[in-house]
N, C-alpha and C positions, 0 to 999 in steps of 0.2 A: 264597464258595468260588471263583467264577471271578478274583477279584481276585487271590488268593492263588495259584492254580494258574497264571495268568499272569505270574504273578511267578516264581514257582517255574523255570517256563521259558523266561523270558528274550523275552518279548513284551510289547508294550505296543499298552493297549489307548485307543483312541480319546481322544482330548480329553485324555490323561495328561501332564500336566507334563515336559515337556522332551525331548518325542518329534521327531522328523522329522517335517516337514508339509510338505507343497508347496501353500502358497496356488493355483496355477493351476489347481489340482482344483475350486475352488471355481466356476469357470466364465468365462466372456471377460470381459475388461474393461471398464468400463464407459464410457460416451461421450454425452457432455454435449451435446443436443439443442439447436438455435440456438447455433451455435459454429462458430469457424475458427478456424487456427492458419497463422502464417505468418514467415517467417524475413527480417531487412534488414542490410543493412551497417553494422556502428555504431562508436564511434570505435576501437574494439581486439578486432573482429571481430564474427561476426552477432548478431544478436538477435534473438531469439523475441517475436512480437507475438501474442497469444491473445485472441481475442475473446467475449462473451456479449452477445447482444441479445432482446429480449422477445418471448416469443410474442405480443403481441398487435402490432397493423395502428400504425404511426405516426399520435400526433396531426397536424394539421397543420403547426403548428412544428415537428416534427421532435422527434425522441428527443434526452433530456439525454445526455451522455455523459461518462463518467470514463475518462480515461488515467492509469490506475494506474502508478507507475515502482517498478521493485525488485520487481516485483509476488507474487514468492511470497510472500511475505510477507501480502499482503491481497488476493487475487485473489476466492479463495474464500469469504470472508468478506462482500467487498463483493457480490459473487450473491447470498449468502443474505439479507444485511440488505435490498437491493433487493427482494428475493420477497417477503418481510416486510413491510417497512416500505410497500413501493407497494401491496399484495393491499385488496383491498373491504375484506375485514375491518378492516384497521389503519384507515381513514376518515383517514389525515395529508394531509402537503403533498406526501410522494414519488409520481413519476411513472413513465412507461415510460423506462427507461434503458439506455444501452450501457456495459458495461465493458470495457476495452482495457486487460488486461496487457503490459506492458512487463517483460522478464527477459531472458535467457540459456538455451542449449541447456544439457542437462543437469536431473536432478532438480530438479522443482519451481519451473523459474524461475529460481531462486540460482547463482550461482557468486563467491562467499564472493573468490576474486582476482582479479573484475571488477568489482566494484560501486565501491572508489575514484576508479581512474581512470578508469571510465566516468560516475560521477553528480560526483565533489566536484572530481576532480583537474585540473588546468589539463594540458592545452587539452582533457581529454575532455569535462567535463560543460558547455563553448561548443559544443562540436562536437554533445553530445546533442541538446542544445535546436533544431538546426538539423534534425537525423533527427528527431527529433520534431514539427516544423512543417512542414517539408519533402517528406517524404515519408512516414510513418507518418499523420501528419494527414487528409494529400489523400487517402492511398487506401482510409483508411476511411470517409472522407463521401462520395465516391463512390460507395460503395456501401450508404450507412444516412445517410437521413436526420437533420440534426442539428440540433437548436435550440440557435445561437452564445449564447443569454442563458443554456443551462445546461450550459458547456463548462467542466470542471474538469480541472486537472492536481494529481494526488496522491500522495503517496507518504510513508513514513516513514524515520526515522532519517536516514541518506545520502537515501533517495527524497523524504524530507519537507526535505531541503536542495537535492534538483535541484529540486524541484518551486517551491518559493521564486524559485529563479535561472530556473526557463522563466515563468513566471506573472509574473514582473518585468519581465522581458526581453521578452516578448509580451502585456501587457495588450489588445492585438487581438485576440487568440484564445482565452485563457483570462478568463472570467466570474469566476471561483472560483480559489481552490488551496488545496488541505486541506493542511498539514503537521503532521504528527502527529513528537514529540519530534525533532524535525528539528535535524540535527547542525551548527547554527550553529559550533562551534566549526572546521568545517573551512577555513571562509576565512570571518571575520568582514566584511570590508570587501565583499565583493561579496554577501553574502545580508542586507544589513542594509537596512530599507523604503526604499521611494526618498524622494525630497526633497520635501517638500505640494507641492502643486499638479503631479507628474505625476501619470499615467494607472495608475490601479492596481486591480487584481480585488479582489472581496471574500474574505476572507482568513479563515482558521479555522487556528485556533494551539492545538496539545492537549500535555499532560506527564503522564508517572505522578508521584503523587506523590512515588514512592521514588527519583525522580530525583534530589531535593536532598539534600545530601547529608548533613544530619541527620536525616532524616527514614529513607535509607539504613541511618547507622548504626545510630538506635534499635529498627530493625528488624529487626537482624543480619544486617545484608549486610556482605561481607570486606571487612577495610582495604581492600585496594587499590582495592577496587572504587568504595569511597568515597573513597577520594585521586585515582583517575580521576576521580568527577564533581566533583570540586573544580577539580580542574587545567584541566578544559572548561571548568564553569561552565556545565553545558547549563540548569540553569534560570535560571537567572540572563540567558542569553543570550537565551532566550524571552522570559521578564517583559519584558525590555527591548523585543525586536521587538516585542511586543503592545501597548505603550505608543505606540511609534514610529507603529502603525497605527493607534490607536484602535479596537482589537477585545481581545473578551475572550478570556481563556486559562482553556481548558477543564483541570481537574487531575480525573484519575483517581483518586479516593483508595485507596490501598493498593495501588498498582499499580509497578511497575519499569518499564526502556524497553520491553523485548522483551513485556511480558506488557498492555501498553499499545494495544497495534497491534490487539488486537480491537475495545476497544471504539469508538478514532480511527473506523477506519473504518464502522462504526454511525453516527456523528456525524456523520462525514462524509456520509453519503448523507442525513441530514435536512439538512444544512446547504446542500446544491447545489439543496435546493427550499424552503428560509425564503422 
């Protein structure tokens, strides 16, 4: 009867499918306890550096740390698997650890037409790697203890391709560098492993497997979408890097690029404490 009477007159009643709501009724926002947020000059304007460190006291060595790049993308993710994976309960290898997102002002970290010519585009993603050593580096260790033997730089897609080019380019600094389907195809000749015998991080190389592009089709992803991974070659691009290194290439099965980046980053935080 009240359902009906409320209809009758033109009110709607609570929880009703396609009513006006103002979420801020719901009460303040919520705020991530052991956290900072801080903004740098980067190659085509600032960047948002977002931080999470552990409640607990640092080992001696110093807390591992991940500088996550592109970070909306796996910011959140890499916290939880951290909570997870380092807690009593899980009994593994993971530690107390810092996560250091790297992104843009703006929702979430992303901004969809900075991410080329800040992570792939020449001269941005040279200029990245120098903000990212330079000064994002120092003023985080500055103030959070860091064990240099578990200093990773990570990131996926474009972030899993800068992340390649800083991890290369600074084998002094980075331990580790996770790239997760990382977009070799944007400048083959400068993301491809160095030559034996330089100096190089231990390396963690991941694909969905719906990346290839039969594997695509038979799954009923759109032409073009498979005529894109053709024309890349993004696994094809990987197999190869992972050869180059002598590491294995982690394949997600049943998974695409974008739908890839959860579990990358999972892997990744077991793989910065093998």
């Amino acid at each position: 009867m009240r359902l009906v009477l409320a209809m009758a007159i033109g009110l709607a009643l609570p929880g009703t499918p396609g009513t006006a709501a103002d979420p801020q009724e719901l009460g303040p926002a919520v705020m991530l306890d052991h956290s900072a947020r801080f903004e740098v000059d980067g190659p085509t304007g600032p960047l948002v550096v977002q931080v999470r460190w552990p409640a607990t006291a640092p080992p001696p060595e110093g807390y591992g740390v991940i500088y996550a790049m592109d970070a909306g993308w796996t910011f959140g993710t890499l916290c939880d698997a951290l909570a997870l994976q380092g807690s009593v309960q899980a009994a593994g290898p993971v530690r107390s650890t810092v996560v250091v997102g790297i992104g843009w002002p703006g929702p979430g970290l992303i901004d969809l037409d900075r991410r080329g010519p800040d992570l792939v585009e020449a001269p941005g993603g040279e200029a990245l790697v120098r903000v990212l050593s330079d000064t994002i580096l120092p003023r985080i260790e500055a103030s959070l203890p860091v064990d240099p033997a578990h200093r990773m730089v990570l990131g996926h897609s474009y972030g899993g391709a800068f992340a390649l080019r800083a991890g290369f380019a600074r084998p002094d600094l980075f331990s580790h560098v996770a790239a997760g389907s990382p977009s070799i195809w944007t400048d083959p000749a400068a993301l491809g492993a160095p030559p034996p015998g330089e100096a190089r991080p231990k390396v963690l190389v991941t694909i969905g497997a719906l990346e290839r592009p039969e594997a695509a089709l038979a799954a009923g992803e759109r032409l073009e979408r498979v005529a894109r991974l053709r024309s890349r070659d993004m696994a094809g691009r990987v197999e190869s890097l992972a050869r180059d290194l002598r590491t294995d290439l982690v394949e997600f099965p049943g998974l695409s690029h974008g739908a890839s980046a959860t579990p990358f980053a999972a892997t990744a935080v077991d793989f910065l404490w093998r």
